[in-house]
DSSP file (Angstrom, degrees, kcal/mol; ACC not computed):
  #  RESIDUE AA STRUCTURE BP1 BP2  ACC     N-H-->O    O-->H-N    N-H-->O    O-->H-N    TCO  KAPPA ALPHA  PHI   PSI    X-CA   Y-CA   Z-CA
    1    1 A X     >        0   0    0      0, 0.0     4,-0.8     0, 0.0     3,-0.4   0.000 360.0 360.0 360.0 -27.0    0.0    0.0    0.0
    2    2 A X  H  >  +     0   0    0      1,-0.2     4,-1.2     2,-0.2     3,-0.3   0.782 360.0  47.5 -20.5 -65.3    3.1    2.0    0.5
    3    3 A X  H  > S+     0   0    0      1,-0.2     4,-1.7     2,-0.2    -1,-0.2   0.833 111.3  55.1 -72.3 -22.2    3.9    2.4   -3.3
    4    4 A X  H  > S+     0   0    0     -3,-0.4     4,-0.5     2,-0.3    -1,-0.2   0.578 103.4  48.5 -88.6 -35.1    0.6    3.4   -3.9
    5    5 A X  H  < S+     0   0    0     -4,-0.8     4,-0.3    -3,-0.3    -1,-0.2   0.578 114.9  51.0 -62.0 -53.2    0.5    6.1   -1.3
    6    6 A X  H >< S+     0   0    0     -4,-1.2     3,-5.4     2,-0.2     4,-0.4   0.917 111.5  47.0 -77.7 -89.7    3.8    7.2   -3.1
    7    7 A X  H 3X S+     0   0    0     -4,-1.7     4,-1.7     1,-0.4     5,-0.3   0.667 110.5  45.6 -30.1 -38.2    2.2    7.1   -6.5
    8    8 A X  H 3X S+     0   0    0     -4,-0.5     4,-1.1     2,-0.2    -1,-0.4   0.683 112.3  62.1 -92.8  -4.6   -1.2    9.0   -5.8
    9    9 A X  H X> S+     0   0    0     -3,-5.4     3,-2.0    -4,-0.3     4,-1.8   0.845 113.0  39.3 -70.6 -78.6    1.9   11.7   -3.7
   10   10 A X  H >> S+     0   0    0     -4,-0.4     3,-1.5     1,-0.3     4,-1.5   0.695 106.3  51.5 -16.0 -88.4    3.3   12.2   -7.2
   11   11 A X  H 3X S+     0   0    0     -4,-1.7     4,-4.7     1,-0.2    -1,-0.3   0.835 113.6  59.2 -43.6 -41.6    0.5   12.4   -9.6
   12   12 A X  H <X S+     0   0    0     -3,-2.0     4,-9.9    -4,-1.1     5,-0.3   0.985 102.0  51.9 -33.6 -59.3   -0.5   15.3   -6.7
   13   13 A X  H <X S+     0   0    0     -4,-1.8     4,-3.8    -3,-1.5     5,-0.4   0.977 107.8  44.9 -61.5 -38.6    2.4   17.1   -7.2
   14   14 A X  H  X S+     0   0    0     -4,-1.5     4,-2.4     1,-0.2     5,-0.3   0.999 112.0  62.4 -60.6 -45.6    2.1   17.4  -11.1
   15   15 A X  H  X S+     0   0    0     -4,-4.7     4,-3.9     1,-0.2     5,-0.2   0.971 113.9  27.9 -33.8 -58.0   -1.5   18.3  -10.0
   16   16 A X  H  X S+     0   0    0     -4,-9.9     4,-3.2     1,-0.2     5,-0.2   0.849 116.9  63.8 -80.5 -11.0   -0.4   21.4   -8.0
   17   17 A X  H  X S+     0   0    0     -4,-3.8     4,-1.8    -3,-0.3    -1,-0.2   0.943 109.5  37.4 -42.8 -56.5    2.5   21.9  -10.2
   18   18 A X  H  X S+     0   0    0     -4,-2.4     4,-2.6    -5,-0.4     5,-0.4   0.858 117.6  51.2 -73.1 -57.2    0.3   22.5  -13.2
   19   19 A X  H  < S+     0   0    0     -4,-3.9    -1,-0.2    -5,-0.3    -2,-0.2   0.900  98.2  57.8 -85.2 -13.5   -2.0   24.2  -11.4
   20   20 A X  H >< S+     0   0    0     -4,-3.2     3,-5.3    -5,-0.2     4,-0.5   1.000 104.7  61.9 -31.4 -73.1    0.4   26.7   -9.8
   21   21 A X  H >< S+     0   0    0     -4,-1.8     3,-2.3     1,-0.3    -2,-0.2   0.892 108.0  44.1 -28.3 -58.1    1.2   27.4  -13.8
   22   22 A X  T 3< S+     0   0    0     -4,-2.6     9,-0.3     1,-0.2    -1,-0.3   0.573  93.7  71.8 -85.7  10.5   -2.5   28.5  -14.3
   23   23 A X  T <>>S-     0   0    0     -3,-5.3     5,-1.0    -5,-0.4     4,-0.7   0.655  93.9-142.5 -99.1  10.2   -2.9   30.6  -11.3
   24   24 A X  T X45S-     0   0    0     -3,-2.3     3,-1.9    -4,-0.5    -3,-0.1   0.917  79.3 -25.8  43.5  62.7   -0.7   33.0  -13.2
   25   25 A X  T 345S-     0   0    0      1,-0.4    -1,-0.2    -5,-0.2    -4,-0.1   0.917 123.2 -54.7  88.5  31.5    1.2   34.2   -9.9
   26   26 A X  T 345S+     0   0    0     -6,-0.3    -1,-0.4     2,-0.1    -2,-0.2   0.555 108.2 124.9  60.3  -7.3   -1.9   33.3   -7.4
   27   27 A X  T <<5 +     0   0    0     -3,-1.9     2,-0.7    -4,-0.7    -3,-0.2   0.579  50.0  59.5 -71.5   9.0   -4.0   35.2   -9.3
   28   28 A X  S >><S-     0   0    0     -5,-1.0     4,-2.5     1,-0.1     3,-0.7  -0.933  71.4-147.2-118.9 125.7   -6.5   33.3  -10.1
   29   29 A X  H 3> S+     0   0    0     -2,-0.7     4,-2.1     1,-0.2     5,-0.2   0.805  92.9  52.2 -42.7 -40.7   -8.6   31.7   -7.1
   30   30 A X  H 3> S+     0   0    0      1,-0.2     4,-1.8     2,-0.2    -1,-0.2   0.906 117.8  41.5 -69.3 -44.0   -9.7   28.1   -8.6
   31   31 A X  H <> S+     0   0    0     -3,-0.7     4,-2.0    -9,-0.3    -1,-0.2   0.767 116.0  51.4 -53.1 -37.2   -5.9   27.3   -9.6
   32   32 A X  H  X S+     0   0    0     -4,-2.5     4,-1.5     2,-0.2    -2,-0.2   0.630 114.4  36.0 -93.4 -10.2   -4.7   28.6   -6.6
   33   33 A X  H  X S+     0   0    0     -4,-2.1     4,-1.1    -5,-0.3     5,-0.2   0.945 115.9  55.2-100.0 -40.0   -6.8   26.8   -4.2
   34   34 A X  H >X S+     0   0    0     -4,-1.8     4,-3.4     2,-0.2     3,-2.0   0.932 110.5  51.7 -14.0 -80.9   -6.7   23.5   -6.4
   35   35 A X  H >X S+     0   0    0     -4,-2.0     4,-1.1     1,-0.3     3,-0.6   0.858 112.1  43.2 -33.0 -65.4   -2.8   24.1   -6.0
   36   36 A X  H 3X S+     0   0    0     -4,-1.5     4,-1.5     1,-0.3    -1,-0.3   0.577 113.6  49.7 -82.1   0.1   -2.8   24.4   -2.2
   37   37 A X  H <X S+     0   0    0     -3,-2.0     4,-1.7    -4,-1.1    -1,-0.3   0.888 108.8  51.6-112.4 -35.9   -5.1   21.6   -1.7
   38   38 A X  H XX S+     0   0    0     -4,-3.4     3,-2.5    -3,-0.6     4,-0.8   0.952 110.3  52.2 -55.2 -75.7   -3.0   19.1   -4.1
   39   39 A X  H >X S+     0   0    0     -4,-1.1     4,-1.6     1,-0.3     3,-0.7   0.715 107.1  49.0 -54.8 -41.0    0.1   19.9   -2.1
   40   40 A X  H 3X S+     0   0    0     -4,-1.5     4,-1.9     1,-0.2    -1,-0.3   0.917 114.8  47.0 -48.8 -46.5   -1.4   19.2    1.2
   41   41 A X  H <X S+     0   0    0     -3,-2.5     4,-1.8    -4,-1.7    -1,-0.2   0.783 114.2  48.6 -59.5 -37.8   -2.6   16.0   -0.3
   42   42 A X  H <X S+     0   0    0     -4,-0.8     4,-2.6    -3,-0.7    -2,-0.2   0.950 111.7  42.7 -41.9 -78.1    0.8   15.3   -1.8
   43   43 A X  H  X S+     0   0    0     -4,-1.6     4,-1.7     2,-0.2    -2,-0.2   0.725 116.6  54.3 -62.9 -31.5    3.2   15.9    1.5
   44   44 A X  H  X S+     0   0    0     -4,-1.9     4,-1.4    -5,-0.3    -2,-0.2   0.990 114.7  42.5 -80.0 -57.7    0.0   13.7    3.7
   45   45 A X  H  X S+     0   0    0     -4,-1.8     4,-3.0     2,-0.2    -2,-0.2   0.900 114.2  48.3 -28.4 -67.2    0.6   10.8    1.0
   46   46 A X  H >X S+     0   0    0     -4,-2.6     3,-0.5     2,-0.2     4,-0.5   0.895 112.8  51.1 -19.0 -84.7    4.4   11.2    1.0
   47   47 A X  H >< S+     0   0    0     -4,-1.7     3,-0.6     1,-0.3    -1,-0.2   0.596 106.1  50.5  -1.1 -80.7    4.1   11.1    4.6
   48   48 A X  H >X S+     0   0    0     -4,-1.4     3,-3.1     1,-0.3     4,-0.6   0.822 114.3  50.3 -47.0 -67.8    1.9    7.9    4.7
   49   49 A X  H <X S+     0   0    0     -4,-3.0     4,-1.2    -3,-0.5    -1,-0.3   0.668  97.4  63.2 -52.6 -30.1    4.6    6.2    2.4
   50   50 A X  H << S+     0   0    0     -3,-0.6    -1,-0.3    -4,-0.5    -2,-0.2   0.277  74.1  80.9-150.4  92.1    6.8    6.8    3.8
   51   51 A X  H <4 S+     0   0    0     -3,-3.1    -2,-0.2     1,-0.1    -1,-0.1   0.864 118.3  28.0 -66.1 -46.6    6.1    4.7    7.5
   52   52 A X  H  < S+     0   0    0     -4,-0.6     2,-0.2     2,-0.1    -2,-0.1   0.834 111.0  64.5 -83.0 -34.6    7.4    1.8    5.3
   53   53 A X  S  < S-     0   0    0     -4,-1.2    53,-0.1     1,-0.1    51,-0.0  -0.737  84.3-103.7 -97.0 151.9    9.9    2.9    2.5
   54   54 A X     >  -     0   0    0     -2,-0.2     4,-1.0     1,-0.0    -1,-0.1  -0.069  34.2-106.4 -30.1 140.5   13.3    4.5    3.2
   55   55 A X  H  > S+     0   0    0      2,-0.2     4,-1.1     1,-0.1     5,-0.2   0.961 112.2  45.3  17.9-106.1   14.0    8.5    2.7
   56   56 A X  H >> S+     0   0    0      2,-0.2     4,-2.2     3,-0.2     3,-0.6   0.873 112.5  49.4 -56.5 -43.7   15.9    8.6   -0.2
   57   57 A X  H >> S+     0   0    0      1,-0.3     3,-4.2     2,-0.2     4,-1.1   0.788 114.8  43.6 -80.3 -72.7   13.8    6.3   -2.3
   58   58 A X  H 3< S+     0   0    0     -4,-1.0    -1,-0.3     1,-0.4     4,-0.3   0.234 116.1  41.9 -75.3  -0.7   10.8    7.8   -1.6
   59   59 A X  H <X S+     0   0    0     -4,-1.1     4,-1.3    -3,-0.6    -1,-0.4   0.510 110.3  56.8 -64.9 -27.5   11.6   11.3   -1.9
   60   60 A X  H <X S+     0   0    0     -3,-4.2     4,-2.2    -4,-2.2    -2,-0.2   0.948 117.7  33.5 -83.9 -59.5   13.7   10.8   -5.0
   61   61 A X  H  X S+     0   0    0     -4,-1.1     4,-3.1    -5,-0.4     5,-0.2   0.923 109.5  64.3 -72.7 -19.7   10.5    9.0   -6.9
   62   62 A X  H  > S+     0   0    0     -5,-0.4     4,-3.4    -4,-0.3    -1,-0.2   0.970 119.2  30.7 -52.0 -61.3    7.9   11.4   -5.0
   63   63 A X  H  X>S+     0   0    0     -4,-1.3     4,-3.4     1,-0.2     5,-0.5   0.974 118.4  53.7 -59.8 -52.5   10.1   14.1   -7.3
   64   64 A X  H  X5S+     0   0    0     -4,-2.2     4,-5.4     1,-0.3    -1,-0.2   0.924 104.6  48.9 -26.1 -66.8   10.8   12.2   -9.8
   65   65 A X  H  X5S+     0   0    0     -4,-3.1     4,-1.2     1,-0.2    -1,-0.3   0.862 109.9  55.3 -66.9 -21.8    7.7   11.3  -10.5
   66   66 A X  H >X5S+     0   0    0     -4,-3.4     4,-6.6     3,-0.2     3,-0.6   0.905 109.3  54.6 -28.5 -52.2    6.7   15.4  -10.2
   67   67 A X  H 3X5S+     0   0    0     -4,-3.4     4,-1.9     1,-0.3     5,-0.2   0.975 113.6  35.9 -72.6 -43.2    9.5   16.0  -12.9
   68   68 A X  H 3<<S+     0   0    0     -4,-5.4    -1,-0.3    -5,-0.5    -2,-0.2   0.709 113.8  54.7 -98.5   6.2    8.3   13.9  -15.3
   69   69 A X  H XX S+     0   0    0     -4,-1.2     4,-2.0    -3,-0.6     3,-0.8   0.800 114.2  42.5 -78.2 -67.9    4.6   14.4  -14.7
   70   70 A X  H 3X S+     0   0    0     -4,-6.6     4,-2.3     1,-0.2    -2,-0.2   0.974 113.7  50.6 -78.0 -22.4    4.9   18.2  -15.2
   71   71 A X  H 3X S+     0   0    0     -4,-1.9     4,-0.8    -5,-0.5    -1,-0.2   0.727 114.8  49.3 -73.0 -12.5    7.6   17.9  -18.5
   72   72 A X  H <> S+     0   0    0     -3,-0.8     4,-1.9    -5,-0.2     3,-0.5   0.911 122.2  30.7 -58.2 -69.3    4.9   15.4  -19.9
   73   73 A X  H  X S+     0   0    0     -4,-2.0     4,-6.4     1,-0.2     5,-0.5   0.940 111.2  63.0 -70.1 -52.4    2.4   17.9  -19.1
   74   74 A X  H  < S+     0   0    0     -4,-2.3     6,-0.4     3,-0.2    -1,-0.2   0.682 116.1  36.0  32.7 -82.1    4.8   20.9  -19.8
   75   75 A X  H >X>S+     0   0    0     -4,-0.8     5,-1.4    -3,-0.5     4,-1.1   0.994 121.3  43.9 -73.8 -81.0    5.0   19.4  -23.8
   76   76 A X  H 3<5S+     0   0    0     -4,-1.9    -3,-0.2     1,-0.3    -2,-0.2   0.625 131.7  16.3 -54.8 -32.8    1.3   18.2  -24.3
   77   77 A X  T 3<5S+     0   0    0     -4,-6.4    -1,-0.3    -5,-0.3    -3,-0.2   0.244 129.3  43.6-144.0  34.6   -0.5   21.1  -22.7
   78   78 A X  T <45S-     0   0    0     -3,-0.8    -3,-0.2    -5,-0.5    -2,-0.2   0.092  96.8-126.8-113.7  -2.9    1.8   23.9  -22.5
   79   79 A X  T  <5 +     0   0    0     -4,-1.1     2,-0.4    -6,-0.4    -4,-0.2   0.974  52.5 160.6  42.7  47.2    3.2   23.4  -25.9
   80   80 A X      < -     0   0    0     -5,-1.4    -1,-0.2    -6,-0.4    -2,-0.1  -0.885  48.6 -85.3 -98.2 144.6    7.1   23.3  -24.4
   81   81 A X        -     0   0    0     -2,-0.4     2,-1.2     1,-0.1    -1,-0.0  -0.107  27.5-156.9 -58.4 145.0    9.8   21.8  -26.6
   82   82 A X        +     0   0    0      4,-0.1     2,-0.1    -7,-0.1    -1,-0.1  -0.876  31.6 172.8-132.7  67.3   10.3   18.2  -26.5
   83   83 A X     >  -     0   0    0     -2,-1.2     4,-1.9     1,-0.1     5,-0.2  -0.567  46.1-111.6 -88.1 175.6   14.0   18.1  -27.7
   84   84 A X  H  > S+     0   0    0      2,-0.2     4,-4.0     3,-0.2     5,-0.2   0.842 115.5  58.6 -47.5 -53.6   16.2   15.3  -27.8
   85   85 A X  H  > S+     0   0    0      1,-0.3     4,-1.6     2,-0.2    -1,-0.2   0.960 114.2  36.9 -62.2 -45.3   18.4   16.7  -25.1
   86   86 A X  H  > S+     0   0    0      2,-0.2     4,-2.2     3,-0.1    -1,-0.3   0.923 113.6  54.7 -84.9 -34.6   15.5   16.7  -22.7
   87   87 A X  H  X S+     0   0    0     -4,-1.9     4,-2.0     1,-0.2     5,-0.2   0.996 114.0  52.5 -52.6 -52.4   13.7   13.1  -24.1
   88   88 A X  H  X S+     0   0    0     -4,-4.0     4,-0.5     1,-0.2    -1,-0.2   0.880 108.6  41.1 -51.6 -51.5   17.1   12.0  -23.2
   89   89 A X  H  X S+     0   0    0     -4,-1.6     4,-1.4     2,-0.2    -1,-0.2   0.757 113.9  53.0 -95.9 -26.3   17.3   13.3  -19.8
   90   90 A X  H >X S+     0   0    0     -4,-2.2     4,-1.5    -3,-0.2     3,-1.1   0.987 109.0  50.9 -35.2 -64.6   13.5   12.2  -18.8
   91   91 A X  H 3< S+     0   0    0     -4,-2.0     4,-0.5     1,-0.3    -2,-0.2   0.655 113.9  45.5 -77.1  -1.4   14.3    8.6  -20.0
   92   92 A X  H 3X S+     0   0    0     -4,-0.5     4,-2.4    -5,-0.2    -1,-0.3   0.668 108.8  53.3 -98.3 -14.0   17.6    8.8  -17.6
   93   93 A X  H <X S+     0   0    0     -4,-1.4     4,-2.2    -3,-1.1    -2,-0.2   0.850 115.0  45.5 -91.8 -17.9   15.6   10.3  -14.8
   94   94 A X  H  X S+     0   0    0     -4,-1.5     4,-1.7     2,-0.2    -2,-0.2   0.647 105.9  56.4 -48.0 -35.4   13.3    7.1  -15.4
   95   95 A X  H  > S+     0   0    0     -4,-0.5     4,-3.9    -5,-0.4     3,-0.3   0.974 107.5  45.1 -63.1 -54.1   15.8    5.0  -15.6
   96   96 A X  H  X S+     0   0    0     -4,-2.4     4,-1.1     1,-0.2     5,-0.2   0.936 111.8  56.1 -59.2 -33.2   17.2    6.1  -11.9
   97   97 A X  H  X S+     0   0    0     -4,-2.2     4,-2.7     1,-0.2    -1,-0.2   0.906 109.9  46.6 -64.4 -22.5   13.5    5.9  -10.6
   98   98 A X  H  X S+     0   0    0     -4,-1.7     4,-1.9    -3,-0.3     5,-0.3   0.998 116.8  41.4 -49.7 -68.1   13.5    2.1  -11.9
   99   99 A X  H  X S+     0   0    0     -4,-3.9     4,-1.3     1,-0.2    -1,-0.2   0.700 111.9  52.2 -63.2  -4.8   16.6    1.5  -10.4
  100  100 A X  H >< S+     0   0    0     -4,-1.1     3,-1.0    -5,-0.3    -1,-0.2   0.924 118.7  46.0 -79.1 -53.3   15.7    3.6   -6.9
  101  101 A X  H 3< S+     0   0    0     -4,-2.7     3,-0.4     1,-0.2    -2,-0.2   0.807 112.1  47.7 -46.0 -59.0   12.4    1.0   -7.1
  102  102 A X  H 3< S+     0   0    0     -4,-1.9    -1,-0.2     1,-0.3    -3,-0.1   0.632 112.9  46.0 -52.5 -41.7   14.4   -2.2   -7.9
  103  103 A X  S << S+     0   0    0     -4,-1.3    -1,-0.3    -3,-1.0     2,-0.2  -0.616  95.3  97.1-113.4  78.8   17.2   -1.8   -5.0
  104  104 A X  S    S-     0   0    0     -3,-0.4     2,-0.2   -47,-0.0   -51,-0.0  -0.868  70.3-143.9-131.7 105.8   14.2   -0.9   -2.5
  105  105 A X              0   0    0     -2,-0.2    -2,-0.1     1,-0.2    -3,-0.0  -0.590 360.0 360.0 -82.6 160.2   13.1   -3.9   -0.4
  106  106 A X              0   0    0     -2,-0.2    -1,-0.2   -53,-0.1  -104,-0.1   0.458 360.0 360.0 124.0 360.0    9.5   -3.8    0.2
């Protein structure tokens, strides 16, 4: 239940990531309460994940999965550039979450 806890942290943060972006600077209310209520949800998730998992792993994929949740989002619904140099450095920050996942017991 652990990773799971950790997944739904993640997918938060790209929530309030993303919607920070459309509250233009806390001006607009609906983004900006949307944001604070994802990060609360996030950091209580986190939390929750991790009673079982180590630190480091679970702080590095709680971010992780942030980073590559908003540059996903970022490309698709911000129309940001999707170069090589950055596909490259996504699939290496995937790679390390594999490998954080892989040498994690639990």
């Amino acid at each position: 239940m652990h990773w799971v806890y950790l997944l739904g942290a993640g997918i938060l943060e790209v929530v309030w990531a993303y919607a920070m972006k459309l509250s233009h600077g806390f001006q607009r209310p609906v983004p900006t309460t949307v944001m604070i209520i994802a990060m609360i949800g996030s950091v209580v998730l986190l939390t929750l994940s991790m009673r079982h998992l180590p630190l480091g792993t679970a702080y590095a994929i709680w971010t992780g999965i942030g980073t590559l949740g908003a540059f996903v989002l970022g490309v698709v619904m911000l129309g940001e550039a999707a170069t090589a140099t950055r596909l490259v450095a996504a699939a290496l920050i995937v790679a390390g979450l594999v490998l954080m996942k892989v040498g994690t017991e639990g």
